[in-house]
C-alpha positions in Angstrom: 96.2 -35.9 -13.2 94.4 -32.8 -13.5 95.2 -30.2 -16.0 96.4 -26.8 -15.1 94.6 -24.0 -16.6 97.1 -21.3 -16.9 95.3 -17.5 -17.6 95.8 -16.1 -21.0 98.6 -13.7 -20.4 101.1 -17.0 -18.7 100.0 -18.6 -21.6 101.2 -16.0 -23.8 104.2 -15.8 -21.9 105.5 -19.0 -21.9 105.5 -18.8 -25.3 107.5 -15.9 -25.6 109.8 -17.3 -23.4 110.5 -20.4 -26.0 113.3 -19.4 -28.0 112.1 -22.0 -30.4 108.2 -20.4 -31.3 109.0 -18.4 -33.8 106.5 -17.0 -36.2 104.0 -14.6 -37.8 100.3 -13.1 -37.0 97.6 -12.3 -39.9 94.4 -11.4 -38.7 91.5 -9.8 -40.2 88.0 -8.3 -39.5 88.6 -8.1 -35.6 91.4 -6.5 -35.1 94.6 -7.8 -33.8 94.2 -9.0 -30.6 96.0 -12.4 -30.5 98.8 -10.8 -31.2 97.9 -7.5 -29.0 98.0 -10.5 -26.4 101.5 -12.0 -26.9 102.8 -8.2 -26.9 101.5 -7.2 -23.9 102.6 -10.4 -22.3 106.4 -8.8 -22.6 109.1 -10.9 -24.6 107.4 -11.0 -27.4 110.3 -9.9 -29.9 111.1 -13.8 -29.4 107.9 -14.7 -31.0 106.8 -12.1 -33.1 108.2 -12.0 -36.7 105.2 -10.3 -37.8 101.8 -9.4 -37.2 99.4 -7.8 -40.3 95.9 -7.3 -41.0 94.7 -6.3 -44.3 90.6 -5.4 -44.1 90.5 -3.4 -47.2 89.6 -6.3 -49.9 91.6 -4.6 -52.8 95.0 -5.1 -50.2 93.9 -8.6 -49.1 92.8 -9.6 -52.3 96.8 -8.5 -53.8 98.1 -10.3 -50.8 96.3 -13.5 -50.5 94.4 -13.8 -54.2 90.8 -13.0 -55.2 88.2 -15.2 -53.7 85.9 -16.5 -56.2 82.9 -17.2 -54.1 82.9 -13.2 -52.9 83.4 -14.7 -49.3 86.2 -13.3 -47.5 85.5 -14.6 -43.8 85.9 -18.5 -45.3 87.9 -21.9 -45.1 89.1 -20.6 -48.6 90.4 -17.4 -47.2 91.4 -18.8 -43.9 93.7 -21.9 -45.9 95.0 -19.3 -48.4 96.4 -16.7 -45.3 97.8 -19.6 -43.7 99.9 -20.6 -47.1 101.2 -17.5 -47.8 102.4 -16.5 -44.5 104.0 -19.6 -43.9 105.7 -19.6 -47.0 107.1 -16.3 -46.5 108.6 -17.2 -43.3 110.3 -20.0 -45.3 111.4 -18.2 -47.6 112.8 -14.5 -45.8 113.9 -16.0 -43.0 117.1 -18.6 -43.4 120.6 -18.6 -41.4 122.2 -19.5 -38.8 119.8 -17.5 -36.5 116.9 -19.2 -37.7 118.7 -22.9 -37.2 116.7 -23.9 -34.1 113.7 -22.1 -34.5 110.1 -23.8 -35.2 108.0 -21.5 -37.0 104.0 -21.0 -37.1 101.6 -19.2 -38.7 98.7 -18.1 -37.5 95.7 -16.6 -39.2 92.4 -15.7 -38.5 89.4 -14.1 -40.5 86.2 -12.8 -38.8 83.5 -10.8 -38.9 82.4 -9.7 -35.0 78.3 -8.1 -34.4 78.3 -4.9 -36.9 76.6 -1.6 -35.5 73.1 -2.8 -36.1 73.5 -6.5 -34.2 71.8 -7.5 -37.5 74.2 -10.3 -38.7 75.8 -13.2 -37.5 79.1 -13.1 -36.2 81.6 -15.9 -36.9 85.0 -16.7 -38.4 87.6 -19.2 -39.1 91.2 -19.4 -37.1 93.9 -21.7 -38.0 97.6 -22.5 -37.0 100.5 -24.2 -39.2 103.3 -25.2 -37.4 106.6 -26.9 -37.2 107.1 -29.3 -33.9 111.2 -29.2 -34.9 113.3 -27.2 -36.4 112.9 -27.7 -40.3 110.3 -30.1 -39.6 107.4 -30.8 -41.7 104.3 -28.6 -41.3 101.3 -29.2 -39.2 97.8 -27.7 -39.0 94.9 -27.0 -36.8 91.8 -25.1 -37.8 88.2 -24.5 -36.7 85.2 -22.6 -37.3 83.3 -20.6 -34.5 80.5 -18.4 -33.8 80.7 -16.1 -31.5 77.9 -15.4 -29.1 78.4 -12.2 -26.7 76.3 -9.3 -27.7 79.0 -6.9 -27.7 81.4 -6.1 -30.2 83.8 -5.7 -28.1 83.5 -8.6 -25.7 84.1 -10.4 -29.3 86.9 -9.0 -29.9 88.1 -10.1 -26.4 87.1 -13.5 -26.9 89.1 -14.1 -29.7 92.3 -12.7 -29.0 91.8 -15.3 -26.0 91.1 -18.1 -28.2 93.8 -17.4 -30.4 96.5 -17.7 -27.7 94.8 -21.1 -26.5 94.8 -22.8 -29.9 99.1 -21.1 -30.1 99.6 -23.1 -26.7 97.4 -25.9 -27.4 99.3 -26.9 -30.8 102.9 -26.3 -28.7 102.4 -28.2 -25.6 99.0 -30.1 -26.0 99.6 -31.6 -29.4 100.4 -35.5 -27.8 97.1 -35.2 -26.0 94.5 -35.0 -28.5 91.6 -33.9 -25.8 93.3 -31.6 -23.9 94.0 -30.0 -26.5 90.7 -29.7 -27.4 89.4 -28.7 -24.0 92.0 -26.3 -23.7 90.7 -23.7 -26.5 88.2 -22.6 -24.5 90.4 -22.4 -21.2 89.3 -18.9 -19.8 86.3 -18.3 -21.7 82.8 -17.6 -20.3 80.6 -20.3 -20.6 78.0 -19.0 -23.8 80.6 -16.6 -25.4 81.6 -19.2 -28.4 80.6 -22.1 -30.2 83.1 -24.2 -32.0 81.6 -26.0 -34.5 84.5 -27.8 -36.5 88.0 -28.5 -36.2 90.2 -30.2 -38.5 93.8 -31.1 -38.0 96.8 -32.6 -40.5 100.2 -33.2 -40.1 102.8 -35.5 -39.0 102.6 -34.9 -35.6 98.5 -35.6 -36.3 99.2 -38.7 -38.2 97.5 -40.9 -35.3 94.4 -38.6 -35.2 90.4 -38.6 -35.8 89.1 -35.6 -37.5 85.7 -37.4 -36.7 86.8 -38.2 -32.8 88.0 -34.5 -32.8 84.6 -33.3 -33.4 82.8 -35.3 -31.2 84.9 -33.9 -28.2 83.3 -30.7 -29.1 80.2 -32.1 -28.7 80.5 -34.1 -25.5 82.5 -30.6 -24.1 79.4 -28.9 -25.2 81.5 -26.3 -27.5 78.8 -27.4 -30.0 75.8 -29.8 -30.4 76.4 -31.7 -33.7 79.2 -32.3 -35.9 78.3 -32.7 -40.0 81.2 -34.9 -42.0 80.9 -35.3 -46.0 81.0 -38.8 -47.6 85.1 -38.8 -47.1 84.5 -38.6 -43.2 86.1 -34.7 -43.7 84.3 -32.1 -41.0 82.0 -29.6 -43.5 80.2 -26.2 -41.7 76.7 -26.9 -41.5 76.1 -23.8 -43.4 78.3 -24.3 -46.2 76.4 -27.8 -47.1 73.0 -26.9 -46.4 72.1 -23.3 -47.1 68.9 -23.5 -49.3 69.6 -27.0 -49.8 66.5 -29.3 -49.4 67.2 -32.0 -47.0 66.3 -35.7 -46.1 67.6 -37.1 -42.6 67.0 -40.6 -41.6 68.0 -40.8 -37.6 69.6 -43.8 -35.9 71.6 -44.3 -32.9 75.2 -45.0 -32.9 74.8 -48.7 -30.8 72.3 -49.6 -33.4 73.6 -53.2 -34.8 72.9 -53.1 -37.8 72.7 -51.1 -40.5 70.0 -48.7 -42.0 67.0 -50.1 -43.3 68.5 -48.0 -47.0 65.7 -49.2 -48.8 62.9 -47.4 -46.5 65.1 -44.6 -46.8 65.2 -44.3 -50.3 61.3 -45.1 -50.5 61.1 -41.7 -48.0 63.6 -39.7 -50.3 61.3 -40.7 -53.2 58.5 -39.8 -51.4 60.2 -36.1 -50.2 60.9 -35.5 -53.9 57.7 -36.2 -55.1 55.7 -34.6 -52.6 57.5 -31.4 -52.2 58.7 -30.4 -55.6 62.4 -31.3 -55.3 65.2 -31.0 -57.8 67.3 -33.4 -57.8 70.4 -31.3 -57.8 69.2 -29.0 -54.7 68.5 -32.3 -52.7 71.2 -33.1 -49.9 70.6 -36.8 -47.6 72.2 -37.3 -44.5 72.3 -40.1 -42.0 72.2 -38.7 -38.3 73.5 -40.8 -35.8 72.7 -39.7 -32.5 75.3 -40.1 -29.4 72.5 -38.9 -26.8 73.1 -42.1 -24.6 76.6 -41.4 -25.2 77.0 -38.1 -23.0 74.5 -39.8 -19.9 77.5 -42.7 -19.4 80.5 -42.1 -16.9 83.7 -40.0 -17.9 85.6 -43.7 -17.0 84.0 -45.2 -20.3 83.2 -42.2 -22.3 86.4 -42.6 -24.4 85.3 -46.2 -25.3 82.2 -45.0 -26.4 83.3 -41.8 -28.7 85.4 -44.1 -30.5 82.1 -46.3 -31.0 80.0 -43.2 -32.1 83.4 -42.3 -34.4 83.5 -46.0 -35.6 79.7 -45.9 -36.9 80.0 -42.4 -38.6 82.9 -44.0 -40.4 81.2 -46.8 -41.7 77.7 -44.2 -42.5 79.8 -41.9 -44.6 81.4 -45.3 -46.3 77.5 -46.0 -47.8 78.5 -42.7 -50.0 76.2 -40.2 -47.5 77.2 -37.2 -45.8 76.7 -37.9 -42.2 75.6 -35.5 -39.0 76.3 -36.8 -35.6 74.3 -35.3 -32.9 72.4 -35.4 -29.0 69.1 -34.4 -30.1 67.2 -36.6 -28.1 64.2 -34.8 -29.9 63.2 -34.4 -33.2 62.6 -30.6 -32.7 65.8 -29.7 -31.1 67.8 -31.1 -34.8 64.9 -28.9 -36.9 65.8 -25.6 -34.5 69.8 -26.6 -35.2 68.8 -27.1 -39.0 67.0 -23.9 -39.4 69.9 -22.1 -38.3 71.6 -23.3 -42.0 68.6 -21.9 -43.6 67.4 -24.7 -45.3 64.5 -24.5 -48.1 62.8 -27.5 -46.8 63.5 -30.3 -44.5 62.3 -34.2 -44.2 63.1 -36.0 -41.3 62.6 -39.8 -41.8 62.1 -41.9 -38.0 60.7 -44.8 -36.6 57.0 -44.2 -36.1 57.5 -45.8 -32.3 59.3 -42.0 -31.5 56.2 -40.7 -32.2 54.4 -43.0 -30.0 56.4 -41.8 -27.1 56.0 -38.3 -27.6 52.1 -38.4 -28.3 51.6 -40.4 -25.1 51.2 -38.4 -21.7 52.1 -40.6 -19.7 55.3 -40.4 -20.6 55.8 -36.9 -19.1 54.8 -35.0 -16.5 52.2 -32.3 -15.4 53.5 -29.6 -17.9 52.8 -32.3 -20.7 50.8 -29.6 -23.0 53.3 -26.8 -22.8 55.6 -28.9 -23.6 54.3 -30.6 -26.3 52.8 -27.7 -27.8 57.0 -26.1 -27.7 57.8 -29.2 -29.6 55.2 -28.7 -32.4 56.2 -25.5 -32.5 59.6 -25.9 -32.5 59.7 -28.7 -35.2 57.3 -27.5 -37.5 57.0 -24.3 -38.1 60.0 -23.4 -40.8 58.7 -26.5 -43.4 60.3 -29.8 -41.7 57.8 -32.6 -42.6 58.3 -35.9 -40.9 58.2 -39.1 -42.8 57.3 -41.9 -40.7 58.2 -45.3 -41.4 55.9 -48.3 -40.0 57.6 -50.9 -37.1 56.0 -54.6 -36.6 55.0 -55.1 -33.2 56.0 -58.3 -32.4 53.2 -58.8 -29.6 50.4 -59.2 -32.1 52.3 -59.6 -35.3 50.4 -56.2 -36.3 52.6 -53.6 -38.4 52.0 -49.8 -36.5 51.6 -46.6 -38.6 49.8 -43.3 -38.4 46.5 -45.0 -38.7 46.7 -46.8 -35.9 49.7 -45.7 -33.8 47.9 -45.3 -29.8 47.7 -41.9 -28.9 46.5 -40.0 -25.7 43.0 -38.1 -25.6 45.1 -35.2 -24.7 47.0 -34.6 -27.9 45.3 -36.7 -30.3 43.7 -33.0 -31.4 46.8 -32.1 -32.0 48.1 -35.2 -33.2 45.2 -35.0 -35.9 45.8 -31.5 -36.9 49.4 -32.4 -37.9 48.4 -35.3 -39.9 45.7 -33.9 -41.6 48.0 -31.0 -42.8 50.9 -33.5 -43.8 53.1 -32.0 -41.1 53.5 -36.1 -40.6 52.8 -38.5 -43.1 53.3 -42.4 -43.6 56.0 -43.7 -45.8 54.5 -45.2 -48.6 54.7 -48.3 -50.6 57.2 -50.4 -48.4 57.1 -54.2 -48.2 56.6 -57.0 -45.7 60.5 -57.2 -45.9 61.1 -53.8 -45.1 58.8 -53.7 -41.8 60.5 -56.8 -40.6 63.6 -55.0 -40.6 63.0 -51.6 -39.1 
């Protein structure tokens, strides 16, 4: 059965219209415009214990506690907002009028375009929430970054979201994509990414924060998820910024596991050749789901829980773990260089290389395009480190020596070798190329 999409201000509505939803708004850096929603929805003095917003830091900081890292729109702030409004509705508000209420919190902190379009707008927005009257608490939060050029369509988008992820955790919470989907009900398509979610809670117990994510993906809210060696949702930014990283790809289906002994010969090799310290270093496993989002809506479930399934057992090796569709090498180093990176190494099968240096493979535009995919992947210091395959046909093991390439880009193809742009792993053994 079809979901119906109800427009923002029904939403808010209905919810007013609960005698049950009881509970506060804190919002900062955006003004207040979830809860400028819910108001001008009418019957919000059934909701509405409180709305706040504290922007000067000296306020916020006596309210909600200093933040160490100097970083006020953060998880940190976001999770420390959340507790202390929650608590106070706990605390202040207690009698026999408050018997059957279920009371939230929500809390946001953002920062939207400033006056000079110079930085890069984003925030954090959560919920805790009872599902029955002095029930346990449960929690949704996520990170996004918000994409209009205008301050004010921002602003706008937000208050929008806020009210979908109020109704979402109320009357979606049973149906864990829905209520997924249904955060960006009435939003332009382009206006927001959502980049990480994370749920906990009672009413959560039987949920993925892995399979969470990857709806985002396949909903194209976002176009890779990044989970640290517990399996917990990290932002991109948080675990990367000026980090230097090492990414071996594989595919979700793949059955087995990693060859981890190639990849540790190309981590060696990463370190050596480009001055790494050991402390700065961060190693992920991708494993791509691009096959996943070509299959039929009918069998896509089945498969997500596949793609969750594999990202599971990567992060269980003790490696923080990105799962992505970048069918193309240079689509994850443009989604990379957007964490600001200090260097990136991208270990692969040599026989993706073969495909994309062969012509034939393409059509007429093959030189534009592969001159946007050089461009693209190279030019912010990603090196690729390509380990060699055995071709099975003439028992003959395939590197960068003697990998076939088209007349038409082996200039190119040279160039990039010849200026380490792509390089051979070194120093495997016969075992290792028999199990690539």
């Amino acid at each position: 059965m079809e979901r119906e999409i109800l427009d923002t201000k029904r939403k808010a509505l209905k919810i007013n219209l609960n005698p049950k939803i009881y509970g506060t708004f804190a919002e900062i850096g955006a003004g207040q415009e979830v809860a400028r929603n819910f108001f001008t929805a009418g019957a919000a003095s059934g909701t509405v214990a409180k709305t706040m917003s504290a922007y000067d830091m000296t306020f916020s900081d006596a309210i909600y506690g200093v933040e160490e890292s100097g970083r006020y729109v953060s998880k940190s702030r976001l999770l420390k907002m959340l507790n202390h409004e929650y608590g106070l509705l706990n605390e202040r508000l207690s009698g026999e009028k408050y018997d059957d209420r279920t009371f939230f919190a929500f809390a946001d902190t953002v920062t939207t375009l400033n006056y000079n379009k110079s930085n890069d707008p984003h925030g954090w927005i959560g919920l805790r929430f009872q599902t029955e009257p002095e029930g346990e608490a449960n929690e949704i939060f996520f990170h996004v970054r918000l994409l209009d050029t205008d301050a004010a369509l921002q602003q706008n988008v937000l208050g929008i979201i806020g009210v979908n992820l109020v109704y979402a955790a109320f009357y979606y919470n049973q149906d864990h994509r829905a209520m997924i989907e249904s955060l960006a009900d009435n939003l332009t398509v382009g206006s927001v990414e959502i980049d990480l979610i994370s749920v906990n809670g009672p009413i959560f117990s039987g949920a993925d924060n892995i399979l969470l994510n990857l709806y985002l993906i396949v909903k194209d809210f976002s176009d890779a998820a990044i989970f640290d060696a517990q399996g917990q949702p990290c932002l991109p930014k948080d675990l990367l910024y000026k980090k230097d990283i090492m990414i071996l790809r594989t595919k979700y289906a793949q059955k087995s596991n990693p060859n981890f002994s190639m990849l540790n010969k190309a981590v060696d090799q990463f370190v050596r050749t480009e001055n790494v310290q050991e402390d700065n270093l961060s190693v992920l496993i991708e494993v791509l789901m691009s096959n996943v989002l070509s299959t039929a809506d009918e069998s896509q479930e089945i498969d997500l829980r596949a793609v969750a399934k594999r990202a599971e057992e990567m992060c269980r090796t003790g490696n923080k773990v990105i799962v992505s569709n970048f069918a193309r090498h240079n689509k994850l180093a443009k989604y990379l260089d957007r964490c600001r990176p200090k260097s990136v190494g991208i270990s692969t099968n040599i026989n993706n290389l073969k495909f994309v240096f062969n012509s034939s493979n393409f059509g007429e535009n093959y030189a534009s395009m592969l001159l946007s995919y050089v461009s693209d992947m190279f030019n912010k210091n990603v090196k690729l480190f390509a380990y060699p395959f055995l071709d099975k046909k003439t028992n003959e093991v395939i590197t960068t020596a003697n990998m076939p390439v088209t007349p038409d880009a082996k200039p190119l193809f040279d160039f990039l070798i010849i200026n380490g742009y792509i390089t051979d792993i070194q120093d495997y053994s016969e075992e290792d190329v028999k199990t690539v």
